[in-house]
N, C-alpha and C positions, 0 to 999 in steps of 0.2 A: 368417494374420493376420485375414483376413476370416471366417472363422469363430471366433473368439475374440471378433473386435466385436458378433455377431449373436446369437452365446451369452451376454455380458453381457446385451445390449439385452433381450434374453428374461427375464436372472435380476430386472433392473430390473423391467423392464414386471410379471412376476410378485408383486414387491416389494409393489410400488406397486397391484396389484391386490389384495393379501391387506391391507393396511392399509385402502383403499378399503371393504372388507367387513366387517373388524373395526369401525370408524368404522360403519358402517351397521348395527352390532351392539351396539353401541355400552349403552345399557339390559341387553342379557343379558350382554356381556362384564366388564362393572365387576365384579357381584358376585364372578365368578371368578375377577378380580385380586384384590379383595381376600381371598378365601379363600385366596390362594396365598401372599399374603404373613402372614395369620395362620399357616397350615401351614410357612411357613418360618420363622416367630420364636419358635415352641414346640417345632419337630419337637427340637432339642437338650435341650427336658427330657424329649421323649416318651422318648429316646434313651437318658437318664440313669434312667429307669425302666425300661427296656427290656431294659437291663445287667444288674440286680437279677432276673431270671431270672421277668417278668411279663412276661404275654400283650400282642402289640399293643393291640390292641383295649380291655383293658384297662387299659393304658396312659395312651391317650386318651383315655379315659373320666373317668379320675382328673383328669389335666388341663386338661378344660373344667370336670368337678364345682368345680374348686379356685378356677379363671377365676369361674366363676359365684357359689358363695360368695360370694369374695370382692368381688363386686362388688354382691351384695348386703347384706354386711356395711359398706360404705363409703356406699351409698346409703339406708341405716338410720340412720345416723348423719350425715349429710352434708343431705339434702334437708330434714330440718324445721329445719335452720340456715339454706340459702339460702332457705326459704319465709318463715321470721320476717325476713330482712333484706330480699325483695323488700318483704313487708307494712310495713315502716317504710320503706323507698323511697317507697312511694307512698303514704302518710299524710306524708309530710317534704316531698311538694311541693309543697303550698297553701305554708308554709313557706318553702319555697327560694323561691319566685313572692315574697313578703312580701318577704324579704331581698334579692331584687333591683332591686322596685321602691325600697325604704326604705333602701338601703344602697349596694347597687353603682350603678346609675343615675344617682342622685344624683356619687357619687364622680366618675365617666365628666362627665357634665356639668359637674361646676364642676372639673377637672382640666384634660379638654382643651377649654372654653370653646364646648360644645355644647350644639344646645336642647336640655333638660328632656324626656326621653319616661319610660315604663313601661308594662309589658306587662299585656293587658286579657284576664283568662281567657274571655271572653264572646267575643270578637274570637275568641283562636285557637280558641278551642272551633270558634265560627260559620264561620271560614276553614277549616278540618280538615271539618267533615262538606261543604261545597262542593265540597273537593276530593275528595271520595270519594262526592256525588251525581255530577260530573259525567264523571270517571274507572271509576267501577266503578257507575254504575248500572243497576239491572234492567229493563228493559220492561215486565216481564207475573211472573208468579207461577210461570211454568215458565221463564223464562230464570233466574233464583234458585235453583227446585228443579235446574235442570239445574247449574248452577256447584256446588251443595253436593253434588250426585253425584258431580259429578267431582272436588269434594277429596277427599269419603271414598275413595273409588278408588285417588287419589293414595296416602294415607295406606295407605289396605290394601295397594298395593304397594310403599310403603315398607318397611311391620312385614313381610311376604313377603321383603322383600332382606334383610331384618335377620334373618329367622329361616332365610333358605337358606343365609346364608355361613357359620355355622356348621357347617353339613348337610355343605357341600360343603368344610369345612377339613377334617375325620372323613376322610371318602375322598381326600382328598390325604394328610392323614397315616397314612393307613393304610396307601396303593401309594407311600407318599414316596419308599424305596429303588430300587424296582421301576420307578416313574417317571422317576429320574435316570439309573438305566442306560438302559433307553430314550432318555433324549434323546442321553446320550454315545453310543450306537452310531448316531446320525443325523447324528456329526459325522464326515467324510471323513477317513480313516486320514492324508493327509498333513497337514490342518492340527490333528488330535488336539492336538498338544503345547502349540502356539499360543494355540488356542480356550481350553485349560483354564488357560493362565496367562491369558487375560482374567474368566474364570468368578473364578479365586481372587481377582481383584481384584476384582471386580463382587461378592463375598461380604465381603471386606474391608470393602469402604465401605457393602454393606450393614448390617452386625452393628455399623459405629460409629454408625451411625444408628440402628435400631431402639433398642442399647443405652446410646445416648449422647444423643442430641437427645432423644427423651421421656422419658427422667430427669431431662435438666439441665429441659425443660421439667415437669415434678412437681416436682423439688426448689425450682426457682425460685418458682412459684406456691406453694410451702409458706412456705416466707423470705416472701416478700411478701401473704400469708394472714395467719401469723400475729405479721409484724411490725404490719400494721395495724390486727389485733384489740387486740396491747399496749398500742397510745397511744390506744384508746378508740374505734377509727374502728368507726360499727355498721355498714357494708357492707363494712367492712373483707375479708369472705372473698369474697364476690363479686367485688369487684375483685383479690383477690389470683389469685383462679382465671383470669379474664379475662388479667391479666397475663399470667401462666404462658403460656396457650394463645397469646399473642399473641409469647410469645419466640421462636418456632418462624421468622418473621421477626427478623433482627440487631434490635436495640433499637424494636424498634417496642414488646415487652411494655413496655417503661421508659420509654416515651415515653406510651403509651395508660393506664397504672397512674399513673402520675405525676400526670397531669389529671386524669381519675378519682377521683385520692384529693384533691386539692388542691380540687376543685370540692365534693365531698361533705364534706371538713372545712369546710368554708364555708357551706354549708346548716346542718353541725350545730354549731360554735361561733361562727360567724362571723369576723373579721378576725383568728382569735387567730394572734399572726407565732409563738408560744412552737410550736403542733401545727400549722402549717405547717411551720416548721421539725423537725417532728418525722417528719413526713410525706417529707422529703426528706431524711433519713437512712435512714428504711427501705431507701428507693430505692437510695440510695446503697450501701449496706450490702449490697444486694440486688448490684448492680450490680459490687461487690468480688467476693461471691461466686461471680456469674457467671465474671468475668473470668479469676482467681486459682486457682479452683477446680476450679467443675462443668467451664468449656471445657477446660481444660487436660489434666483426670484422665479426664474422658469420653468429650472429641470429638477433641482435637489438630487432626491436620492432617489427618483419614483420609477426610472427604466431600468437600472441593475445592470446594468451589460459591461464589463470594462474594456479598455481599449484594444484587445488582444480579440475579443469576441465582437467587437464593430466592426474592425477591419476585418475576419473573416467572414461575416456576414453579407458586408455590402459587395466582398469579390465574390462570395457564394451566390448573392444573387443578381450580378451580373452575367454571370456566369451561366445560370440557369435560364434567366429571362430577359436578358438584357437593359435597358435604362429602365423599363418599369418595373424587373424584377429590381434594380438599384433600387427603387423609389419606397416598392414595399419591404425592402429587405430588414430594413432593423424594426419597423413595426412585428412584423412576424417573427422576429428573433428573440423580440422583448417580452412576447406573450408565448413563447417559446421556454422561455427562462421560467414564466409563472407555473407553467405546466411542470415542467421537469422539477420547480420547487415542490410541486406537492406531492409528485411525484416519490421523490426521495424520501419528504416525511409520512406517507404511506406504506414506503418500501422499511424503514425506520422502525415502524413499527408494528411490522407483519414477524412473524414467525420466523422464517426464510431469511431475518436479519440477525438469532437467536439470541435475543434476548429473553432474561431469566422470567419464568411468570410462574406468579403465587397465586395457588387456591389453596383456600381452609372451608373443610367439609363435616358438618356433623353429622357425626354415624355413634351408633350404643357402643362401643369401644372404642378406647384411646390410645393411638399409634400413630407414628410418623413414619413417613414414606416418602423416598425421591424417586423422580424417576425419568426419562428422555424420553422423548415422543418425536418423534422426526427430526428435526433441525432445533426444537425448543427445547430450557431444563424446565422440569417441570419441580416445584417445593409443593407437595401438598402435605399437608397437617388437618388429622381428621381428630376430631375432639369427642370428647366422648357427651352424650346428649345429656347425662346425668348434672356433670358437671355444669355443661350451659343451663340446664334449669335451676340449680342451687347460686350459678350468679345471678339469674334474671330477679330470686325470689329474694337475694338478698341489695338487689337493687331495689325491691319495692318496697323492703326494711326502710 
């Protein structure tokens, strides 16, 4: 028994030291999470190519050429839209500034019977550089040049993470097979059967997510893209992309797209209640289709997470990794969840949870016996061997 306690203690302590190190690795380990999880959301078309009697290699090739295109067929088309509606953004805010002094202010003050203010662009302007003379100011002309080195820096090793996890998805999907047997022969011949009914489930609510949560979040941002182009709204695509990204959290998109679009109809017709209300049918409509549809046909019930554990997940792994740690965050939390489920039903029913266990024992004399054994009750009932032979001979009666 006391070596069983001593050989835990050790798989612990080891546990807890290889997390320790990962964590202090923390910069080089990201990239390669994320390359494993592009390697594993594509290796299934690499696979479907693979069948058709082409070269691996080949394979993959196809599939980032196709990745690539097409993303830059979307960003050919897509960035001089959001660049024309940043540029009316910010020509629309002298504007919006006008409509709030001469409009809302006003409203506010004689509504709930408050003094009279409005906003002085000279003021925020004058407050905005204070706070950024006395917050980020320079000494000397080399504490400057040294800060602007170390963003480029930053920046170069950003574009470097961006142009490795590619590099490094290539050779994941290329030893993809060859890799997965490896790890199965690293798992001990007697929990084999165990282990891989956790993996198919950790793959289950992998593939609803990959294929389920960034669709419904694309399709939703499309719904709400181009319901707000219809009724006239000109950032109408901004905010609907916004939206999109922001569904990934329960209703938080429908909450941030909502004000968003209600604040920028107001800068561009002002009080009209006709495209306010038009504004809150997109929503709504949006909000149908979420429900009705995309959740139902895409996601069901396959990630388990509720909305209290998405939004801690996605600030935990902003937090930790920033927008890539965002990216993998609820992947990892939903297989997260798989683990800790069997978790519990293993914990459930170990000993250490003490639940009651029955043995019945034949021995030449007939007595009954209870008795505690650590943390368990123990019912044993020893029967006497007489008796079991005069039932066994009157069953053959």
């Amino acid at each position: 028994m006391q070596d069983q306690v001593l050989r835990r203690i050790f798989i612990i302590a080891g546990l807890a030291l290889l997390l320790w190190v990962l964590y202090l690795l923390k910069p080089v380990v990201l990239p390669f999470v994320g390359a494993f999880f592009i390697a594993y959301l594509f290796s299934p078309l690499v696979d479907v190519l693979v069948k058709i009697k082409l070269p691996r290699w080949l394979a993959i090739s196809l599939v980032f050429i196709g990745i690539g295109v097409t993303l830059m067929v979307v960003l050919w088309f897509l960035v001089p839209l959001v660049w024309k509606q940043l540029i009316y953004a910010r020509d629309s805010i002298p504007a919006g500034i006008h409509w709030v002094n001469s409009t809302f202010l006003p409203w506010v003050s004689h509504t709930f019977n408050v003094v009279p203010m409005e906003l002085d662009t000279e003021q925020i302007s004058k407050a905005v550089m204070e706070y950024i003379q006395t917050n980020y100011s320079a000494d000397s002309i080399q504490v400057m040049a040294l800060r602007l080195a170390q963003s480029g820096l930053n920046f170069i090793q950003l574009g470097g993470v961006f142009i490795l996890i590619p590099i490094i998805s290539f050779y994941f999907l290329l030893d993809w097979e060859r890799m997965l047997q490896s790890f199965r022969r690293l798992i001990p011949r007697p929990h084999e059967a165990s282990t891989l009914v956790i993996v198919r489930e950790c793959h289950s609510v992998l593939g609803a997510f990959v294929k389920g949560q960034f669709l419904v979040m694309l399709l939703l941002g499309i719904v709400y893209a181009v319901g707000l182009q219809l009724i006239g709204l000109e950032v109408g695509l901004i905010i609907g992309m916004i939206a999109g990204l922001a569904s990934i959290i329960p209703y938080l998109g429908f909450g941030v797209g909502i004000i968003a679009a209600v604040i920028a109809s107001l800068f561009q017709f002002g009080l009209d209640w006709m495209q306010l209300l038009l504004v809150g049918i997109v929503f709504m409509i949006g909000q149908m289709i979420e429900g009705y549809i995309l959740q139902p046909f895409l996601l069901g019930d396959k990630i388990g997470l509720s909305p209290v554990a998405v939004v801690f997940a996605v600030l935990a792994g902003a937090q930790l990794g920033g927008f890539l740690g965002m990216l993998i965050a609820l992947p990892v939390a939903a297989v997260i969840v798989v683990l800790l489920k069997h978790a519990r039903d293993n914990y459930e029913k170990s000993r250490l949870y003490g639940l009651p266990i029955e043995v019945v024992v034949v021995q030449a004399e007939a007595q009954h016996m209870q008795s505690r054994a650590e943390q368990a009750e123990l019912d044993i009932e020893i029967k006497n061997s007489q008796d079991t032979e005069t039932s066994n001979s009157n069953d053959l009666k």
